[in-house]
Predicted model as a PDB file, atoms N, CA, C, CB and O in Angstrom, pLDDT in the B-factor column:
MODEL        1                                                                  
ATOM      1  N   UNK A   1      53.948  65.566 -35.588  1.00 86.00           N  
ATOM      2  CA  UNK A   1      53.314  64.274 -35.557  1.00 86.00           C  
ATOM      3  C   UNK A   1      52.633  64.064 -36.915  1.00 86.00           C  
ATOM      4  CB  UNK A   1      52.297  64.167 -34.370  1.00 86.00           C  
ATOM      5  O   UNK A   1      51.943  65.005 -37.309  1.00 86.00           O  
ATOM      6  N   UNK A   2      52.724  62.915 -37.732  1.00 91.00           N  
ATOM      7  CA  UNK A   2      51.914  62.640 -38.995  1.00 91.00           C  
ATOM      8  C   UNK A   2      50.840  62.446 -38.259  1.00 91.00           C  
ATOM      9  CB  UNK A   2      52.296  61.450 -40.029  1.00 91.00           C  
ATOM     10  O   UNK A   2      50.774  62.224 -37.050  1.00 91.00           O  
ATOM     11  N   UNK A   3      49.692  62.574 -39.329  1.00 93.00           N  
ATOM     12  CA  UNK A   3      48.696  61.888 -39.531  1.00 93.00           C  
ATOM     13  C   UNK A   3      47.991  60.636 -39.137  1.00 93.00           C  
ATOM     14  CB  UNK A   3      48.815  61.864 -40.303  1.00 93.00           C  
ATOM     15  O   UNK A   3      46.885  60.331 -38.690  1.00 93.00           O  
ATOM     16  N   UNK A   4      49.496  59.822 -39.618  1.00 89.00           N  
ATOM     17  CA  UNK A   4      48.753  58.375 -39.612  1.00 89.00           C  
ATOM     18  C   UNK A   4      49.309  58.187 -37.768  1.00 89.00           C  
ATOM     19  CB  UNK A   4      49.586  56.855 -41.155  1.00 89.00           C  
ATOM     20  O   UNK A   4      48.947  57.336 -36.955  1.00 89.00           O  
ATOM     21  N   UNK A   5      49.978  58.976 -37.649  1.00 86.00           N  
ATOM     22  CA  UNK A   5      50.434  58.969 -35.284  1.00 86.00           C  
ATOM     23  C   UNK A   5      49.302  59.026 -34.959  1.00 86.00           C  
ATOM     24  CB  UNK A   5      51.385  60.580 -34.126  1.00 86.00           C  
ATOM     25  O   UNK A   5      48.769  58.184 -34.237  1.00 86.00           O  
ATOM     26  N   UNK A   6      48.555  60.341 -35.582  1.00 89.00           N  
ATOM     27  CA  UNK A   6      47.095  60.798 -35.279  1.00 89.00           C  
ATOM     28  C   UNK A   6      46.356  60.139 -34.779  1.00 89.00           C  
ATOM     29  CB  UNK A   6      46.415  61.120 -36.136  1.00 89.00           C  
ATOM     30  O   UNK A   6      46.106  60.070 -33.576  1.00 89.00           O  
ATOM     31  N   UNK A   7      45.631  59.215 -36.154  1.00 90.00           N  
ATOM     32  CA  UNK A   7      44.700  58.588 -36.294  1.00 90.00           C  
ATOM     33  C   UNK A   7      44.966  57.005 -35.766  1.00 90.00           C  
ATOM     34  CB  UNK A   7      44.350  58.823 -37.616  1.00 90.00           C  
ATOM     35  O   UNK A   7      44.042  56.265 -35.427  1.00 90.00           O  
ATOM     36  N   UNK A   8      46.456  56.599 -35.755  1.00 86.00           N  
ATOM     37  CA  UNK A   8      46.111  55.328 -34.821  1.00 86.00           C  
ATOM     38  C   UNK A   8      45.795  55.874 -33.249  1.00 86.00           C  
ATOM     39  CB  UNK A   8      47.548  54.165 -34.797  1.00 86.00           C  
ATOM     40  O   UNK A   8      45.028  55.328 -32.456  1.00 86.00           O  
ATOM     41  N   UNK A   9      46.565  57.059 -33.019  1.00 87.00           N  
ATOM     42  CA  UNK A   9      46.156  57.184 -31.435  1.00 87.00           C  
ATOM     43  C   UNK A   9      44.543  57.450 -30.810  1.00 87.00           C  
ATOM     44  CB  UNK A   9      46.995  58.452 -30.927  1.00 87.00           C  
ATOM     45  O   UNK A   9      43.939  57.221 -29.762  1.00 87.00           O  
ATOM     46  N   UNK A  10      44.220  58.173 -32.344  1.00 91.00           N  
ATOM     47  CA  UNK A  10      42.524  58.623 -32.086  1.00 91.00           C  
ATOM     48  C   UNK A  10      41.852  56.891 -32.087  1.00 91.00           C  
ATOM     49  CB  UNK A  10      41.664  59.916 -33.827  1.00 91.00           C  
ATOM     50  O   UNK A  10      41.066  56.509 -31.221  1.00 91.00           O  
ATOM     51  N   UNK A  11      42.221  56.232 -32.938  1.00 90.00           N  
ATOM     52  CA  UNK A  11      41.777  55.086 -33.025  1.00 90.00           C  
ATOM     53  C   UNK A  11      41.755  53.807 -31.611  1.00 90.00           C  
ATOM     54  CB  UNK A  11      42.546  54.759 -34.155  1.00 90.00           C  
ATOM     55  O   UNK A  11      41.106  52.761 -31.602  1.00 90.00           O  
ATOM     56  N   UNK A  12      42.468  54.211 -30.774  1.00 88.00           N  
ATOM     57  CA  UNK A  12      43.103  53.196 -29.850  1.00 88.00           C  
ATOM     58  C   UNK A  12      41.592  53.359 -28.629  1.00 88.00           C  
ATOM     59  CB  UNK A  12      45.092  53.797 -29.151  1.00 88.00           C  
ATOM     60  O   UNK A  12      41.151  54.209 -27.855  1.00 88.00           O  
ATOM     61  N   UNK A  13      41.268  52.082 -29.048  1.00 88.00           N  
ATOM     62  CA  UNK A  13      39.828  52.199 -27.563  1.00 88.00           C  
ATOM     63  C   UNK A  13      40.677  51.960 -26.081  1.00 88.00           C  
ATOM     64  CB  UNK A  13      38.243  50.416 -27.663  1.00 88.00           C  
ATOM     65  O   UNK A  13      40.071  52.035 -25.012  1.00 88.00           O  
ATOM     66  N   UNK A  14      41.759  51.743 -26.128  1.00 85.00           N  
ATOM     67  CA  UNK A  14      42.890  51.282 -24.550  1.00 85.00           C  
ATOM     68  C   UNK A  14      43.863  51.606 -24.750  1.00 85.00           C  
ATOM     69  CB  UNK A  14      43.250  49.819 -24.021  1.00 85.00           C  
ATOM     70  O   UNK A  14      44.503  51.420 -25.785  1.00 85.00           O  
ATOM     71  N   UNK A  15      44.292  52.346 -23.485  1.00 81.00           N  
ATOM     72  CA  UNK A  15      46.058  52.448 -24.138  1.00 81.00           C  
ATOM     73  C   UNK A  15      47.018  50.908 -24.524  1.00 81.00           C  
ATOM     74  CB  UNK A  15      47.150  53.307 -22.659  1.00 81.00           C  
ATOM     75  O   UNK A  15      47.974  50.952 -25.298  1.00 81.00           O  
ATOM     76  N   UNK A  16      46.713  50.036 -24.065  1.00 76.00           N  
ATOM     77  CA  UNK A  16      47.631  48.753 -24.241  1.00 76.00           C  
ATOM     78  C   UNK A  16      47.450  48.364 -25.825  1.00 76.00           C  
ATOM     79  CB  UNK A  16      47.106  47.370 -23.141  1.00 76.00           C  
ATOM     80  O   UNK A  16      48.128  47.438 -26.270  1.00 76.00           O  
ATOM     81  N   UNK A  17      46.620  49.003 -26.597  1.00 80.00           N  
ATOM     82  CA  UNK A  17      46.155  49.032 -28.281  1.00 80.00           C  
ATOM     83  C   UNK A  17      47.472  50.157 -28.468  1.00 80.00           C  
ATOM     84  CB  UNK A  17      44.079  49.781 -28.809  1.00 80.00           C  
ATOM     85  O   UNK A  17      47.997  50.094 -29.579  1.00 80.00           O  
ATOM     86  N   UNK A  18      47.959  50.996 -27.681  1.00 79.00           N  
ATOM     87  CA  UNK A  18      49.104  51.551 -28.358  1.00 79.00           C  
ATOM     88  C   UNK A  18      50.696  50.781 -28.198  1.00 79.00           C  
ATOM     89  CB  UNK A  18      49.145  53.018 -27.802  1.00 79.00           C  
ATOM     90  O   UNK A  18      51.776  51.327 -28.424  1.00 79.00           O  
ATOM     91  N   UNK A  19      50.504  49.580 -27.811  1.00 76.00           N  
ATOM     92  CA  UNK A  19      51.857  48.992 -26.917  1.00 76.00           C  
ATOM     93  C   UNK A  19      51.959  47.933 -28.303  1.00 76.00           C  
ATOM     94  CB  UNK A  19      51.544  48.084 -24.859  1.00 76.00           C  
ATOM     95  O   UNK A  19      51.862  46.717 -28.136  1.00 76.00           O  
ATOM     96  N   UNK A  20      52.102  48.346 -29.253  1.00 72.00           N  
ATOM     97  CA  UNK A  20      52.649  47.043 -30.382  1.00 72.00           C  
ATOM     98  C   UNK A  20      53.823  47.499 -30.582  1.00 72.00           C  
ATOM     99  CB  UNK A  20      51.874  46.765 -31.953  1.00 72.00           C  
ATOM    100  O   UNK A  20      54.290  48.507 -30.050  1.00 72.00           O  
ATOM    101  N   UNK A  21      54.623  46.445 -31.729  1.00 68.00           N  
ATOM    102  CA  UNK A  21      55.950  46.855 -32.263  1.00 68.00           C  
ATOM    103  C   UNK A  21      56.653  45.725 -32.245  1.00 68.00           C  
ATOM    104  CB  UNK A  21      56.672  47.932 -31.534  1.00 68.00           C  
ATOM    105  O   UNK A  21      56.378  44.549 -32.002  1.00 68.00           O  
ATOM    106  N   UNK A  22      57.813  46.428 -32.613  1.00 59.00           N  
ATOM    107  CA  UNK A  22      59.125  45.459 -32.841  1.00 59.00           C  
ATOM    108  C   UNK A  22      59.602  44.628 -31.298  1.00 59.00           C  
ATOM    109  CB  UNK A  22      60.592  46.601 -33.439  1.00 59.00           C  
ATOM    110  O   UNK A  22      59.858  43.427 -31.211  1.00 59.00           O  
ATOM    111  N   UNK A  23      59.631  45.558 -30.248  1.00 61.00           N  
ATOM    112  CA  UNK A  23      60.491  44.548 -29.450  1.00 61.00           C  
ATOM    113  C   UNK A  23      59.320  44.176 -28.296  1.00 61.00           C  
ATOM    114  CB  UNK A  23      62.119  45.299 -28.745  1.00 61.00           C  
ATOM    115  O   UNK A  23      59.809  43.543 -27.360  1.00 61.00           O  
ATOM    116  N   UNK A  24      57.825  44.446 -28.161  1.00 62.00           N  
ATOM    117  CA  UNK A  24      56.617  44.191 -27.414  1.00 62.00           C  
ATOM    118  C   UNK A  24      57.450  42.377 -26.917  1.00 62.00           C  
ATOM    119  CB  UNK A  24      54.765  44.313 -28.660  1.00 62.00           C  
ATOM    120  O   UNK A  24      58.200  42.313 -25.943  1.00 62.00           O  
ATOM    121  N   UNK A  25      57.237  41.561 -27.472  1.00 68.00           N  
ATOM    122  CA  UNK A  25      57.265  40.049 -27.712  1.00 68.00           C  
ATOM    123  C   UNK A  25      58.612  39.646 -27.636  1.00 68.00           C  
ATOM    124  CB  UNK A  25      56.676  39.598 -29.070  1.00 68.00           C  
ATOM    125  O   UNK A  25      58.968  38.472 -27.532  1.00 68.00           O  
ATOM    126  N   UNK A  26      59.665  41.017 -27.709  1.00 76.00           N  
ATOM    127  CA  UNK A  26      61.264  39.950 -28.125  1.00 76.00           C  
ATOM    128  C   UNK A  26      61.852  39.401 -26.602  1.00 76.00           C  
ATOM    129  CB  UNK A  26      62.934  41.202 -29.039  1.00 76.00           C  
ATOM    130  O   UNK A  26      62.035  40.193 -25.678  1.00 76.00           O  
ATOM    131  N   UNK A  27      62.194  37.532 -26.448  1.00 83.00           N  
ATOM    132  CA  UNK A  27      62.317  37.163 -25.267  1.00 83.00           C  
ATOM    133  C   UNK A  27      64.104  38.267 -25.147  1.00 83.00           C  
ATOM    134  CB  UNK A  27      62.207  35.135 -25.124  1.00 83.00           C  
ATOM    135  O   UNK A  27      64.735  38.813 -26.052  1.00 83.00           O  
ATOM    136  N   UNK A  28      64.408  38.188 -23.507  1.00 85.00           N  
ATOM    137  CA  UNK A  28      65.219  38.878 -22.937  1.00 85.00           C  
ATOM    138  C   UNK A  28      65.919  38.069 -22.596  1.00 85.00           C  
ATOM    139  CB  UNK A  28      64.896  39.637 -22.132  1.00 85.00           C  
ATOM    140  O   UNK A  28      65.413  36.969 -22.376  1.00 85.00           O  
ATOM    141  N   UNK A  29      67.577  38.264 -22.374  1.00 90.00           N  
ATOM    142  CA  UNK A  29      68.619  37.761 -21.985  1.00 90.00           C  
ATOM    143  C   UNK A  29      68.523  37.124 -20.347  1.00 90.00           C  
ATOM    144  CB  UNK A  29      69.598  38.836 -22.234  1.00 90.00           C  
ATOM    145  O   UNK A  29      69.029  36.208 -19.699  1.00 90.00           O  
ATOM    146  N   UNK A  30      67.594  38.171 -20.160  1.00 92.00           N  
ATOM    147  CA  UNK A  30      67.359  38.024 -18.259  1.00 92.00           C  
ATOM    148  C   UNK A  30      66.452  37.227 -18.156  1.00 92.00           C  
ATOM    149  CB  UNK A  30      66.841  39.362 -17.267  1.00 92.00           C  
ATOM    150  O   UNK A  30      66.455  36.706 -17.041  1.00 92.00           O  
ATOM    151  N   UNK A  31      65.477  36.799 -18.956  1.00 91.00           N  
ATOM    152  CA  UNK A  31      64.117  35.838 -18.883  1.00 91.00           C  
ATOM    153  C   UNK A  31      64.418  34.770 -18.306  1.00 91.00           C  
ATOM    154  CB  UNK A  31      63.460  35.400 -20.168  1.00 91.00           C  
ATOM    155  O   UNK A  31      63.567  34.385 -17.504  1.00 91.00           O  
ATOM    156  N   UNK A  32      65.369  34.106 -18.421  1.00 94.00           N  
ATOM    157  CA  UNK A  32      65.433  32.618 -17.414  1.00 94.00           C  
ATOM    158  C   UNK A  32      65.943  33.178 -16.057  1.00 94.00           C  
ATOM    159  CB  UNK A  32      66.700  31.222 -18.039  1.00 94.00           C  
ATOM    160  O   UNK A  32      66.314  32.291 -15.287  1.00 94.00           O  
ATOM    161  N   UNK A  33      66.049  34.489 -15.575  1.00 95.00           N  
ATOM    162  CA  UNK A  33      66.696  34.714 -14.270  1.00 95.00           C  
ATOM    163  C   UNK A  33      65.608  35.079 -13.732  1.00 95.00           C  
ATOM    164  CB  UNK A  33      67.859  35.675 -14.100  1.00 95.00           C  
ATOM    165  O   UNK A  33      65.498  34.878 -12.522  1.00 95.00           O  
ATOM    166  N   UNK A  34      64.408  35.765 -14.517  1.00 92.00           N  
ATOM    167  CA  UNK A  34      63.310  36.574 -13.582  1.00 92.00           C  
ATOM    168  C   UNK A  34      62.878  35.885 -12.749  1.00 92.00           C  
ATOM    169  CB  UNK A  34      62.151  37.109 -14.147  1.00 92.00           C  
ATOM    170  O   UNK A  34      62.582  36.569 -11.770  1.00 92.00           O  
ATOM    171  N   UNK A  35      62.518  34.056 -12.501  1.00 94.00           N  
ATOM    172  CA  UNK A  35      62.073  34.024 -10.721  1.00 94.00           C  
ATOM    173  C   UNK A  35      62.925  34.320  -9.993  1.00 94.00           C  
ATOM    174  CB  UNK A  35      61.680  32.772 -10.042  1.00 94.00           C  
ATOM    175  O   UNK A  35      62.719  35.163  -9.119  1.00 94.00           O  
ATOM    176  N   UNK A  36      64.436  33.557 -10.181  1.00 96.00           N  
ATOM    177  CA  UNK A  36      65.310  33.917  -9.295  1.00 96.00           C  
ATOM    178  C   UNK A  36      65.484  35.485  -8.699  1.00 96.00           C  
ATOM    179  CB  UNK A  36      66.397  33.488  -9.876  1.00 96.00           C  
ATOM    180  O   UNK A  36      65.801  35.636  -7.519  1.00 96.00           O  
ATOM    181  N   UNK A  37      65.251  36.683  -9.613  1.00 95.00           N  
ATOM    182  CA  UNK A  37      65.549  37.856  -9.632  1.00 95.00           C  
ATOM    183  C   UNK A  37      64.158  38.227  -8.576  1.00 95.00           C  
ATOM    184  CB  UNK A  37      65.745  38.491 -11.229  1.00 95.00           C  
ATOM    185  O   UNK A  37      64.380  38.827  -7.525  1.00 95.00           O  
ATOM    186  N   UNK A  38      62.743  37.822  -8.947  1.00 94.00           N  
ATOM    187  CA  UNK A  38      61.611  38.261  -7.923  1.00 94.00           C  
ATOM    188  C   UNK A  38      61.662  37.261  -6.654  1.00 94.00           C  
ATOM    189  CB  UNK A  38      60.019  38.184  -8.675  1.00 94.00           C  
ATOM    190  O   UNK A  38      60.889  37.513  -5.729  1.00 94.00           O  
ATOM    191  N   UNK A  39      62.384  36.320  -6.564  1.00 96.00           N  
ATOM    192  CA  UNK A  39      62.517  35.629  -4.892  1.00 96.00           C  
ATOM    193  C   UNK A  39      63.793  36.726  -4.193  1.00 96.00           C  
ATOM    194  CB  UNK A  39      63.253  33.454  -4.918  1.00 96.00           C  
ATOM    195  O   UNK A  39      63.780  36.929  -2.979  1.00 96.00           O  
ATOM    196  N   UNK A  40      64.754  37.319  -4.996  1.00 96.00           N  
ATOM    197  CA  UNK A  40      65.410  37.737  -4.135  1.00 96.00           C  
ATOM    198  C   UNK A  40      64.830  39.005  -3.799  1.00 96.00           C  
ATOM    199  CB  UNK A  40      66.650  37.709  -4.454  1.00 96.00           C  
ATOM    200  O   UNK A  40      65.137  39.651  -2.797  1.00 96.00           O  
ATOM    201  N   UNK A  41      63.730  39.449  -4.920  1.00 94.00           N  
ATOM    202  CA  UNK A  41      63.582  41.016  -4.659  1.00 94.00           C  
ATOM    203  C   UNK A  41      62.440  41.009  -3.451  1.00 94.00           C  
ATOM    204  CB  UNK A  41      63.010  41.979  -6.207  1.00 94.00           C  
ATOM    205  O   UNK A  41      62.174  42.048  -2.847  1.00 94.00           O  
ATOM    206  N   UNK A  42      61.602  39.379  -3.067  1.00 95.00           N  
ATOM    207  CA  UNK A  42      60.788  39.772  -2.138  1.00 95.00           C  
ATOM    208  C   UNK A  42      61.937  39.540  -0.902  1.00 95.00           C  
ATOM    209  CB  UNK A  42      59.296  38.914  -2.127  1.00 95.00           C  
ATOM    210  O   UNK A  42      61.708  40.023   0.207  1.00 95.00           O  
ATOM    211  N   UNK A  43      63.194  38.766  -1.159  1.00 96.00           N  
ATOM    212  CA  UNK A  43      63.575  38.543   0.284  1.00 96.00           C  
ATOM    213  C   UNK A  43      64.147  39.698   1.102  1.00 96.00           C  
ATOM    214  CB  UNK A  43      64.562  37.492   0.330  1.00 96.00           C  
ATOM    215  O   UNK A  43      64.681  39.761   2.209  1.00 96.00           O  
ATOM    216  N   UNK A  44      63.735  40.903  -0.173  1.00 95.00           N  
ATOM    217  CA  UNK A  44      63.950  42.161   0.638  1.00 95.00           C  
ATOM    218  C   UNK A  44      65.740  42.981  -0.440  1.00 95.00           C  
ATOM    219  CB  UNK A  44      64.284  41.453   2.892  1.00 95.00           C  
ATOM    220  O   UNK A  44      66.080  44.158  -0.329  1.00 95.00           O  
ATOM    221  N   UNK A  45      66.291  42.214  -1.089  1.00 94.00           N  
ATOM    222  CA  UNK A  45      67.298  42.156  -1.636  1.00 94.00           C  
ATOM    223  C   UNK A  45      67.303  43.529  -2.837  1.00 94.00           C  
ATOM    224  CB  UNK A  45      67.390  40.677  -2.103  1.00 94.00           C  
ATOM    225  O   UNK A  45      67.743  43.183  -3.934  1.00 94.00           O  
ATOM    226  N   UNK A  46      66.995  44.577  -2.764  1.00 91.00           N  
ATOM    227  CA  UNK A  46      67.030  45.235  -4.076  1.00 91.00           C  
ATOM    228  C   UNK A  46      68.058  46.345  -4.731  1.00 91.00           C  
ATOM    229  CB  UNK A  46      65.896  45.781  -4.095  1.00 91.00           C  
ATOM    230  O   UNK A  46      67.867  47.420  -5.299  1.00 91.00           O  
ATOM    231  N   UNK A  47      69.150  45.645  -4.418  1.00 95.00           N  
ATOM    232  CA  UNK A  47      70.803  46.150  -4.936  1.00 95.00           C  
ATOM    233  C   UNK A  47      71.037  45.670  -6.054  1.00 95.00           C  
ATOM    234  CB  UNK A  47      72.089  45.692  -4.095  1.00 95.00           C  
ATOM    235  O   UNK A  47      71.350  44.481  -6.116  1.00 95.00           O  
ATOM    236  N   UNK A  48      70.988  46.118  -6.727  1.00 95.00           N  
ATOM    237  CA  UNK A  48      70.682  45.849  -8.493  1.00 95.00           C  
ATOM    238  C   UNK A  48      72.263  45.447  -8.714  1.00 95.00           C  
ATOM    239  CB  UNK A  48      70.033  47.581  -9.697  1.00 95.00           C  
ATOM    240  O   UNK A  48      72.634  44.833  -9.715  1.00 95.00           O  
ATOM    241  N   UNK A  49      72.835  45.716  -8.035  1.00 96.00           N  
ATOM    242  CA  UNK A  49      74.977  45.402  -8.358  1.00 96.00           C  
ATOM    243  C   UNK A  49      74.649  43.897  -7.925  1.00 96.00           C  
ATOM    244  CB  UNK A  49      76.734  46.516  -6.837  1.00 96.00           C  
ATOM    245  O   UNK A  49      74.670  42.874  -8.609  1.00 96.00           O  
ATOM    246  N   UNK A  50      74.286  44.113  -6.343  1.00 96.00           N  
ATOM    247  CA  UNK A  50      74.162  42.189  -5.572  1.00 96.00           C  
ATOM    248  C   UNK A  50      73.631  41.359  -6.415  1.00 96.00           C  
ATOM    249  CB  UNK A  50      73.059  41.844  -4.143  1.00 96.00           C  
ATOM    250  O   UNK A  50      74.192  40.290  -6.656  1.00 96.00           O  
ATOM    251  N   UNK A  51      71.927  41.869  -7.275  1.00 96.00           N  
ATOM    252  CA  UNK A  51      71.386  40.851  -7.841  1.00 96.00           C  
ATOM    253  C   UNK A  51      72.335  40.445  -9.643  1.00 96.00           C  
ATOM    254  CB  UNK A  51      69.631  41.373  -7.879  1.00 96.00           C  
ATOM    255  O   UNK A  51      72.164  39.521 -10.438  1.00 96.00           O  
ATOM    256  N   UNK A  52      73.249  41.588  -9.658  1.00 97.00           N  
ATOM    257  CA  UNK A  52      73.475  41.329 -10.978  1.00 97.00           C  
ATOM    258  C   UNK A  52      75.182  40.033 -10.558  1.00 97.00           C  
ATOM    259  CB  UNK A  52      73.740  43.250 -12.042  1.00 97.00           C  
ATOM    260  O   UNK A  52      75.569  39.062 -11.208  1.00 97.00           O  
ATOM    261  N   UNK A  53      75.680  40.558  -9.441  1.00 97.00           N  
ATOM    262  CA  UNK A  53      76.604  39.150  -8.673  1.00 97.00           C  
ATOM    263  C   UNK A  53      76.477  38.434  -8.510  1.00 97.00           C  
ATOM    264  CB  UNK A  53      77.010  38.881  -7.835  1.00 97.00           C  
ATOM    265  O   UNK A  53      77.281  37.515  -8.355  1.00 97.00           O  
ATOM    266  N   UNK A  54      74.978  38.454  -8.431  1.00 97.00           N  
ATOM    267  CA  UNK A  54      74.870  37.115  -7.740  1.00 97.00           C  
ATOM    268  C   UNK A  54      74.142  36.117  -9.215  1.00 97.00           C  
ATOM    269  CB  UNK A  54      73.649  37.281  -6.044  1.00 97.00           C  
ATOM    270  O   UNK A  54      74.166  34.886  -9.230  1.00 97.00           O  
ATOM    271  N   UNK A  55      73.674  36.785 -10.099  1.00 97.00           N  
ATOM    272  CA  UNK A  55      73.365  35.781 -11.391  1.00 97.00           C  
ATOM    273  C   UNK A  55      74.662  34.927 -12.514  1.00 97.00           C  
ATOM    274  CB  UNK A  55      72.475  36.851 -12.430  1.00 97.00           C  
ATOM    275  O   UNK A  55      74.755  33.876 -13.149  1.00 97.00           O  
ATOM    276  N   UNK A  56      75.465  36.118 -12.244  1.00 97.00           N  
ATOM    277  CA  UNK A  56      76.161  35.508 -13.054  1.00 97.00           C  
ATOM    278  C   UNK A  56      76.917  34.560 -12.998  1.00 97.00           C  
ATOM    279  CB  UNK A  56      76.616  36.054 -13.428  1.00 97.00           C  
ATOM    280  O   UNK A  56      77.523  34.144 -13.985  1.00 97.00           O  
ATOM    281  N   UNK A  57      77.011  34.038 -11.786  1.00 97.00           N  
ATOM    282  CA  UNK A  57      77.941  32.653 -11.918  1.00 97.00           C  
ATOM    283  C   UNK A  57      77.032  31.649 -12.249  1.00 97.00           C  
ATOM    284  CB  UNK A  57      78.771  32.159 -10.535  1.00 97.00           C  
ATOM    285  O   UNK A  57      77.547  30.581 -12.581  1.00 97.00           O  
ATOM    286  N   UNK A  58      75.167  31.742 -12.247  1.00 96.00           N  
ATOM    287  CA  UNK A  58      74.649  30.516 -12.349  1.00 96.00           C  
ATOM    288  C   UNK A  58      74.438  30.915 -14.249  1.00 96.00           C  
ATOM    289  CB  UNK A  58      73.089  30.164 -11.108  1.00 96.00           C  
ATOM    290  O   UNK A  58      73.467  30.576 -14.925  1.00 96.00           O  
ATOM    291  N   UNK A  59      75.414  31.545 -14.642  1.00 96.00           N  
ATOM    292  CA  UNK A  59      75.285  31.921 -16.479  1.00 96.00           C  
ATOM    293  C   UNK A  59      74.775  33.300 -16.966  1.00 96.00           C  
ATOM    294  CB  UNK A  59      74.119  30.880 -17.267  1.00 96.00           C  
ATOM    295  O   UNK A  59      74.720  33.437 -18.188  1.00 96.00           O  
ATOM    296  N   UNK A  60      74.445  34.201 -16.292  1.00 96.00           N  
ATOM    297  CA  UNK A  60      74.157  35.162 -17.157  1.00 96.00           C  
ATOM    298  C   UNK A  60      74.929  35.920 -17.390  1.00 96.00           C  
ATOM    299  CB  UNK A  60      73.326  35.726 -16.962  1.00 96.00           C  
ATOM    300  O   UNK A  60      75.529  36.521 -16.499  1.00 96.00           O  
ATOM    301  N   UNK A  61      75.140  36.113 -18.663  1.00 94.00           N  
ATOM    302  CA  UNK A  61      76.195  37.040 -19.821  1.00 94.00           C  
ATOM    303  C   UNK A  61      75.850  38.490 -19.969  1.00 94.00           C  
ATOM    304  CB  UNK A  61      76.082  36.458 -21.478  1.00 94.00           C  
ATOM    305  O   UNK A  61      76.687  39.294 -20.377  1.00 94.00           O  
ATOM    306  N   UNK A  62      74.943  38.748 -19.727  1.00 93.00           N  
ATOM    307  CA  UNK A  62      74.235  40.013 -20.034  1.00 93.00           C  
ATOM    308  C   UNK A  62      74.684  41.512 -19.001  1.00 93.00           C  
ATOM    309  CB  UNK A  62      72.560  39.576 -19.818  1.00 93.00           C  
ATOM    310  O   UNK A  62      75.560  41.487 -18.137  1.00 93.00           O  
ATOM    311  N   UNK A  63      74.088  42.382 -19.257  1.00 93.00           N  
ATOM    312  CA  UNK A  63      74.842  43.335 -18.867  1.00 93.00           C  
ATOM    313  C   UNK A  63      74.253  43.801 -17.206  1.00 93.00           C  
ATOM    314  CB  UNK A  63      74.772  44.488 -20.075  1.00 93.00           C  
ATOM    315  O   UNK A  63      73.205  43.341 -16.755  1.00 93.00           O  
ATOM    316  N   UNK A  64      74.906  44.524 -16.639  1.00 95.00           N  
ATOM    317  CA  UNK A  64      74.525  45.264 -15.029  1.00 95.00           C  
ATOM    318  C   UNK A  64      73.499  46.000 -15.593  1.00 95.00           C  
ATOM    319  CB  UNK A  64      75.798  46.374 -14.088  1.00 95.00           C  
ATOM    320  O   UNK A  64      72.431  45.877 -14.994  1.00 95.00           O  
ATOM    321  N   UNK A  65      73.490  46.739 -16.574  1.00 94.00           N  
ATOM    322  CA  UNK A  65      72.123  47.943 -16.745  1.00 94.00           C  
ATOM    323  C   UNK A  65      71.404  46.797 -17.540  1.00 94.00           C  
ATOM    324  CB  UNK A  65      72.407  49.808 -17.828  1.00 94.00           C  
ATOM    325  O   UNK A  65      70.555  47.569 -17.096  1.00 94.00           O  
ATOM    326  N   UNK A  66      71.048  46.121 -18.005  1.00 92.00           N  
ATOM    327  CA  UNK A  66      69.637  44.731 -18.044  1.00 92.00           C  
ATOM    328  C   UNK A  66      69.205  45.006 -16.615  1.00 92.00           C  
ATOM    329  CB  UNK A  66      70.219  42.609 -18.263  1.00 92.00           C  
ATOM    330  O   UNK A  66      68.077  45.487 -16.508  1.00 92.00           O  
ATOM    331  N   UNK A  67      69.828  44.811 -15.593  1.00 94.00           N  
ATOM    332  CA  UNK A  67      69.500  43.831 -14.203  1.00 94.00           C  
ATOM    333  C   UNK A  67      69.131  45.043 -13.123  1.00 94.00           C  
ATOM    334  CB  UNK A  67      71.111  42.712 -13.555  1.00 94.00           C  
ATOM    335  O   UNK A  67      68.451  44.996 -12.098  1.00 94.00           O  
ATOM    336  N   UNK A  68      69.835  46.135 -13.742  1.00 93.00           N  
ATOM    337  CA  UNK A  68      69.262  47.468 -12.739  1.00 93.00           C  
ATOM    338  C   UNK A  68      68.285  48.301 -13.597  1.00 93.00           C  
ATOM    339  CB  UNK A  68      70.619  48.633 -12.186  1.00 93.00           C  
ATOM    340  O   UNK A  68      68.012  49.359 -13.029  1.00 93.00           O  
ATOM    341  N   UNK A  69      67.598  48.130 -14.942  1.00 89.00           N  
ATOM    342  CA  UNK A  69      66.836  48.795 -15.453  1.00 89.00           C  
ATOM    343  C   UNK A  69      65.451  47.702 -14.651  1.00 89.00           C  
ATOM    344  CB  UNK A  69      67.167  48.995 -17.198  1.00 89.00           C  
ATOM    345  O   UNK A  69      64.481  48.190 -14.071  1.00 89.00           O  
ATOM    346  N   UNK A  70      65.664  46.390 -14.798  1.00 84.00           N  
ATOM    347  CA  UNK A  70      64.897  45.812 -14.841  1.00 84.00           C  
ATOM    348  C   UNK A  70      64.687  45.696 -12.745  1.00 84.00           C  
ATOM    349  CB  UNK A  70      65.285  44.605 -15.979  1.00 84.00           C  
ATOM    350  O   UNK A  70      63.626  45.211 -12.352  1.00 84.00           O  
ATOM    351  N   UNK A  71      65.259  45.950 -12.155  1.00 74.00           N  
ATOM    352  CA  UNK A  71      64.818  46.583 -10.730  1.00 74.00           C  
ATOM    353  C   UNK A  71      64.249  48.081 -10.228  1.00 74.00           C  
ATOM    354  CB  UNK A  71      65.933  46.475 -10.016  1.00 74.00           C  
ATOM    355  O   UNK A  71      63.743  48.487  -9.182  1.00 74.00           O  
ATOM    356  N   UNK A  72      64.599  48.696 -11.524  1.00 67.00           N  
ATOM    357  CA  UNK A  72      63.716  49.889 -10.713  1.00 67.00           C  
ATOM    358  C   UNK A  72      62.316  49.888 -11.139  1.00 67.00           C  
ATOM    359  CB  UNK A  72      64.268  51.447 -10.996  1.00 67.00           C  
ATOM    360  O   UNK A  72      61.523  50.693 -10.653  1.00 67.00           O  
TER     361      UNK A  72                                                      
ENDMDL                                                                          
END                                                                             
């Protein structure tokens, strides 16, 4: 570990002071699906194959592991 790993970690009064970077902020391919994706996950639905079937005909391009990383 450098130094400067060190001293930002000694430095951090919260862990969420260690959560910066490059992709913190970058929007996601799945972002216009996430209500759809949390109405099905309360209707009890959490088959990450079903929810990734069932998005893509209303457009999403993106991949099965987006849609099952983002369910477990």
């Amino acid at each position: 570990m450098t130094s400067r790993t060190v001293k930002q970690l000694a430095d951090a009064g919260t862990p969420e002071e260690l959560f910066t970077g490059l992709w913190q902020n970058r929007p996601s391919v799945l972002d216009e699906y996430n209500t759809y994706l949390d109405d099905r996950w309360a209707e009890g639905c959490s088959n990450a194959w079903k929810l990734w079937e069932e998005i893509v005909p209303l457009g999403y391009k993106g991949s099965y592991q987006r849609v099952s990383s983002r369910a477990t």
